[in-house]
N, CA, C and O atoms as a GROMACS GRO file, in nm:
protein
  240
    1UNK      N    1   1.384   0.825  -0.003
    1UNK     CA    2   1.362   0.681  -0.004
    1UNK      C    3   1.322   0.636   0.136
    1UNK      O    4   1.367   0.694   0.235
    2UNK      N    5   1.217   0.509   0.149
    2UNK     CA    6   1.184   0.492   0.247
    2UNK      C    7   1.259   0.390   0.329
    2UNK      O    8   1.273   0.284   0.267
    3UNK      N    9   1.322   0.391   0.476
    3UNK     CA   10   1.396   0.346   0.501
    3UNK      C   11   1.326   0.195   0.540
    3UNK      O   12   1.396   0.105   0.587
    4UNK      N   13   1.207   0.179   0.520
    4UNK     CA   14   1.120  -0.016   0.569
    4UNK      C   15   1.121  -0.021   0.409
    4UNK      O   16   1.091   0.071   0.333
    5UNK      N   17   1.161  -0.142   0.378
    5UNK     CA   18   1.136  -0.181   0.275
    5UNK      C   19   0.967  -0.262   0.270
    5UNK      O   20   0.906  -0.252   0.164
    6UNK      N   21   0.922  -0.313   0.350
    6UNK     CA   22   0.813  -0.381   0.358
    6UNK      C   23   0.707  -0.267   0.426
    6UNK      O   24   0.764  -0.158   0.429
    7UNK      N   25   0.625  -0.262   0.460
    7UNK     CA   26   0.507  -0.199   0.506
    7UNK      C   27   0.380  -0.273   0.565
    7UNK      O   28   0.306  -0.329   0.483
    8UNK      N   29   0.345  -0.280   0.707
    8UNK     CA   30   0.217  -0.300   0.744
    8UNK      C   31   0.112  -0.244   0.687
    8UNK      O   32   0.117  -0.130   0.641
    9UNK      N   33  -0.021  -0.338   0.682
    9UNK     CA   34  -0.108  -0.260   0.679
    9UNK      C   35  -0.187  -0.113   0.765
    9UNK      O   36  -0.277  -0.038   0.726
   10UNK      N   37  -0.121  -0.116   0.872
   10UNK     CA   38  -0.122  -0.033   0.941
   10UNK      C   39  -0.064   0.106   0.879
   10UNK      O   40  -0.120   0.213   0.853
   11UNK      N   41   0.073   0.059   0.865
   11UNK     CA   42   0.141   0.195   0.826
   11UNK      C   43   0.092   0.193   0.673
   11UNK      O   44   0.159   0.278   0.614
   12UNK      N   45   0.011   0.137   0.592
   12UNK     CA   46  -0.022   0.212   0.450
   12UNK      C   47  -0.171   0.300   0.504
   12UNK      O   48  -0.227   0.381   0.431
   13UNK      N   49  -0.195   0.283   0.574
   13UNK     CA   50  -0.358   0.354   0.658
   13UNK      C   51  -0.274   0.457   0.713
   13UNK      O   52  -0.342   0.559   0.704
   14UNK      N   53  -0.181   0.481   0.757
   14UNK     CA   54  -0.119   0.593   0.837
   14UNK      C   55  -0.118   0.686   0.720
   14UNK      O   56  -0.178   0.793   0.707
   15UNK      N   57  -0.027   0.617   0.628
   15UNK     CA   58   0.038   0.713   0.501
   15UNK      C   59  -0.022   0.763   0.398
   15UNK      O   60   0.015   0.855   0.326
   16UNK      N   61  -0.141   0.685   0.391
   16UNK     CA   62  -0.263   0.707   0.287
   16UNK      C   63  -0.385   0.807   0.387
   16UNK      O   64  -0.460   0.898   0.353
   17UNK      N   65  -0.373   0.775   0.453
   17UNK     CA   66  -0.456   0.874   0.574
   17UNK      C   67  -0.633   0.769   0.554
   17UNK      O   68  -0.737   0.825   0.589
   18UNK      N   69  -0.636   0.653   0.509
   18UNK     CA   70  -0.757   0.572   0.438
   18UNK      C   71  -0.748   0.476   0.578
   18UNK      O   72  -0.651   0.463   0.653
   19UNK      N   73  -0.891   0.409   0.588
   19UNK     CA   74  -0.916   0.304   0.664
   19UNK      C   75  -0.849   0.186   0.667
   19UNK      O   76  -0.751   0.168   0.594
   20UNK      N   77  -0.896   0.088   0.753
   20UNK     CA   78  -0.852  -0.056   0.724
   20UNK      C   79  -0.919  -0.125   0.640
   20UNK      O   80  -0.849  -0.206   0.579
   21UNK      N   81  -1.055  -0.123   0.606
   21UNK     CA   82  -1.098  -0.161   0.488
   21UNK      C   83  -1.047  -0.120   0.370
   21UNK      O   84  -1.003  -0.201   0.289
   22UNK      N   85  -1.046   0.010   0.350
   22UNK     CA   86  -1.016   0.044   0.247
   22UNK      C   87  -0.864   0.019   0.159
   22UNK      O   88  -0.830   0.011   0.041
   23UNK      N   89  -0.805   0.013   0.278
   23UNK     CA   90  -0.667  -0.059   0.208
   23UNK      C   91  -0.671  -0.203   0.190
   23UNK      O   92  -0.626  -0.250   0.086
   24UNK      N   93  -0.721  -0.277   0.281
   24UNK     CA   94  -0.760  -0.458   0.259
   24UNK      C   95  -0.836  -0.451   0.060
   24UNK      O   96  -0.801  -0.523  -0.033
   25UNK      N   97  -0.954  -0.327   0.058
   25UNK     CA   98  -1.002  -0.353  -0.044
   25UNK      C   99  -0.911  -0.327  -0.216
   25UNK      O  100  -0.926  -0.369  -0.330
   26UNK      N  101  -0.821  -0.237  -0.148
   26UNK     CA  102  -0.699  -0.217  -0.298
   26UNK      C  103  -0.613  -0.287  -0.261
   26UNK      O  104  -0.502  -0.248  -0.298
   27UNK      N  105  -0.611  -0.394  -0.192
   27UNK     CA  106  -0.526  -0.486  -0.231
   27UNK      C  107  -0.603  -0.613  -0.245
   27UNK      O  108  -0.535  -0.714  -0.264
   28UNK      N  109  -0.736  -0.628  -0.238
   28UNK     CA  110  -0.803  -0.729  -0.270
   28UNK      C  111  -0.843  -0.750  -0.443
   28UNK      O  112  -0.865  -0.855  -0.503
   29UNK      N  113  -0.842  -0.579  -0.505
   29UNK     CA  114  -0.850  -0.572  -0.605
   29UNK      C  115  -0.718  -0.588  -0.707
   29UNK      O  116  -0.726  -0.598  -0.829
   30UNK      N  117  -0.590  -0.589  -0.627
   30UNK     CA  118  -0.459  -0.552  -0.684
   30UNK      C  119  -0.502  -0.450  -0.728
   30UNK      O  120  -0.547  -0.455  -0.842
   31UNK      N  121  -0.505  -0.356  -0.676
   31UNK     CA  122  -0.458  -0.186  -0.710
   31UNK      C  123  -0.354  -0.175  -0.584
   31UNK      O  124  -0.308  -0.062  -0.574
   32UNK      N  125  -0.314  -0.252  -0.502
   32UNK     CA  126  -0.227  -0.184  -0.409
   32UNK      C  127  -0.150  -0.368  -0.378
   32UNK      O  128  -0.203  -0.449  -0.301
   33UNK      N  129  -0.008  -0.397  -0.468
   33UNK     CA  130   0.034  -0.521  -0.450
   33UNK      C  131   0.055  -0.564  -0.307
   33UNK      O  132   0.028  -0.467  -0.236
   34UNK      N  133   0.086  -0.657  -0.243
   34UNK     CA  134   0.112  -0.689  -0.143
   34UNK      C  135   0.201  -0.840  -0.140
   34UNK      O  136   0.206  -0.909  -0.242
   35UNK      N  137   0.247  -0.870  -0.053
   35UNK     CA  138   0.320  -1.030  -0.037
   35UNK      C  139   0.230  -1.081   0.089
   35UNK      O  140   0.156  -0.996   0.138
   36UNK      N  141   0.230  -1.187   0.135
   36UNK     CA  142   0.185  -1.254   0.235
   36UNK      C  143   0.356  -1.336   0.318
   36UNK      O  144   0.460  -1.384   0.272
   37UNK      N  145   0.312  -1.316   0.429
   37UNK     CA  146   0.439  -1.377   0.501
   37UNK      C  147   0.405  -1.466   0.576
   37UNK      O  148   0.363  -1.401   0.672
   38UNK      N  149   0.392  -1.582   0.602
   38UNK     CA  150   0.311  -1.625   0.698
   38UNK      C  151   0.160  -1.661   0.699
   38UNK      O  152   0.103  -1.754   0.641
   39UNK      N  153   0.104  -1.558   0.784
   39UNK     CA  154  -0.031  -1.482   0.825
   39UNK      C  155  -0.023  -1.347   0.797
   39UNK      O  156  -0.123  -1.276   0.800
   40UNK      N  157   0.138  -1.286   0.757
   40UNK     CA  158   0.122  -1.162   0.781
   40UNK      C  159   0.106  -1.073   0.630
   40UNK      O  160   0.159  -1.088   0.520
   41UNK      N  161   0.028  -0.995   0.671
   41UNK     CA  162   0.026  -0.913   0.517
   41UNK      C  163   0.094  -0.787   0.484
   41UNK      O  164   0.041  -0.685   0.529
   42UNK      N  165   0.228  -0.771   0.398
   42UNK     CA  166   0.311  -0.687   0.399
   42UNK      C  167   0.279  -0.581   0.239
   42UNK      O  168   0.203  -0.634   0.158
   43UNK      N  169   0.319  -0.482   0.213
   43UNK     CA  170   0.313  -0.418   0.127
   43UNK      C  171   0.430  -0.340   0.083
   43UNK      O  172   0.477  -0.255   0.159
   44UNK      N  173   0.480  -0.359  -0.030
   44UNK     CA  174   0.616  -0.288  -0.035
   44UNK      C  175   0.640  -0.172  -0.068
   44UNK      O  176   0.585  -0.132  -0.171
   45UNK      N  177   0.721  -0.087   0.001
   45UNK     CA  178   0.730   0.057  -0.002
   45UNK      C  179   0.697   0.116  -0.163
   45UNK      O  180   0.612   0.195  -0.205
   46UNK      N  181   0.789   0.050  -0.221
   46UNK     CA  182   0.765   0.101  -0.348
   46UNK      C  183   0.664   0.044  -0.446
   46UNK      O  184   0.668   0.067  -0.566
   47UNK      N  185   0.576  -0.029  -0.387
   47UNK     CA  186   0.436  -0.078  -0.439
   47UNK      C  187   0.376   0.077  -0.409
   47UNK      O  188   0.341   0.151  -0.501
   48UNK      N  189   0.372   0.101  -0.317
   48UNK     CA  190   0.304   0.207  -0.216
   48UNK      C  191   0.316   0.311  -0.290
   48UNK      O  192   0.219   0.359  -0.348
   49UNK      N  193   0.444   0.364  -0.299
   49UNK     CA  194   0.518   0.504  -0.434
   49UNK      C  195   0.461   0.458  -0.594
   49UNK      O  196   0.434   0.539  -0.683
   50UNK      N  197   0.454   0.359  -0.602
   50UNK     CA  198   0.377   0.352  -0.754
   50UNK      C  199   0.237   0.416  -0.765
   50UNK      O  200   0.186   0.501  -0.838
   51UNK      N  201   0.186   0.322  -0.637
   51UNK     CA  202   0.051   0.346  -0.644
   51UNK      C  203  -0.015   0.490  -0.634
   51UNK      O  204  -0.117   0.538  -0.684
   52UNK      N  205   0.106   0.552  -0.533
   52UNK     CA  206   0.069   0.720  -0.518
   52UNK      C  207   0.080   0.756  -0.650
   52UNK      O  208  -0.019   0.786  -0.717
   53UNK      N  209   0.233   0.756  -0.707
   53UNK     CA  210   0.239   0.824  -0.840
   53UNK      C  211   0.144   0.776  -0.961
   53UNK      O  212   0.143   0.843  -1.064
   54UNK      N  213   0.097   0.708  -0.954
   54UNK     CA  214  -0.010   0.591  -1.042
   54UNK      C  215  -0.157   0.714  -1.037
   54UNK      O  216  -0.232   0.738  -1.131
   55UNK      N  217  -0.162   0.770  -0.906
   55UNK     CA  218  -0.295   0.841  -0.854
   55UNK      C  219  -0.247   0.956  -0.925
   55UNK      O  220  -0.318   0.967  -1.025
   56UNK      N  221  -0.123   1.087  -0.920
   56UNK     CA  222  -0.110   1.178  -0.941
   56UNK      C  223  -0.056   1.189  -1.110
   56UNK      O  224  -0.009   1.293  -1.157
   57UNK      N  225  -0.062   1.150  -1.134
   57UNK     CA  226  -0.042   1.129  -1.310
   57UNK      C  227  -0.200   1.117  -1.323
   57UNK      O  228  -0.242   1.213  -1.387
   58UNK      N  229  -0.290   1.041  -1.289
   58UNK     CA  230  -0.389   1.045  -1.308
   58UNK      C  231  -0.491   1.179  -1.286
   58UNK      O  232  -0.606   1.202  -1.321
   59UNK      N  233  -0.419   1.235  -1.232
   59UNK     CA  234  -0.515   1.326  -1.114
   59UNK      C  235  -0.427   1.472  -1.265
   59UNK      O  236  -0.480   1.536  -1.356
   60UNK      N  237  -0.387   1.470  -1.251
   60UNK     CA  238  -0.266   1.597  -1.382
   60UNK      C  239  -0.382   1.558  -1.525
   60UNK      O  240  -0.361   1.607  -1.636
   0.00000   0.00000   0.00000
């Protein structure tokens, strides 16, 4: 389990090993949920674990 419950966009580009566009764009599409805080744009860990397992069920 991941110990941030929330996630930068930064750290989903770290963890996905994908750009900054490319994560702005799955979450522009909702393929990758997100909250807004502020200005700030957060993503929740286990949005993040869906979305992986969402890929590898697909990928099987």
């Amino acid at each position: 389990m991941r110990d941030e419950k929330l996630l930068t966009v930064p750290d989903v580009m770290a963890r996905l090993k994908l750009g900054r566009s490319t994560v702005y764009d799955l979450i522009r599409s909702r393929r990758l949920p997100s909250i807004t805080i502020g200005r700030a744009r957060r993503i929740p860990s286990i949005a993040l674990d869906d979305y992986i397992q969402r890929h590898l069920e697909e990928a099987a």
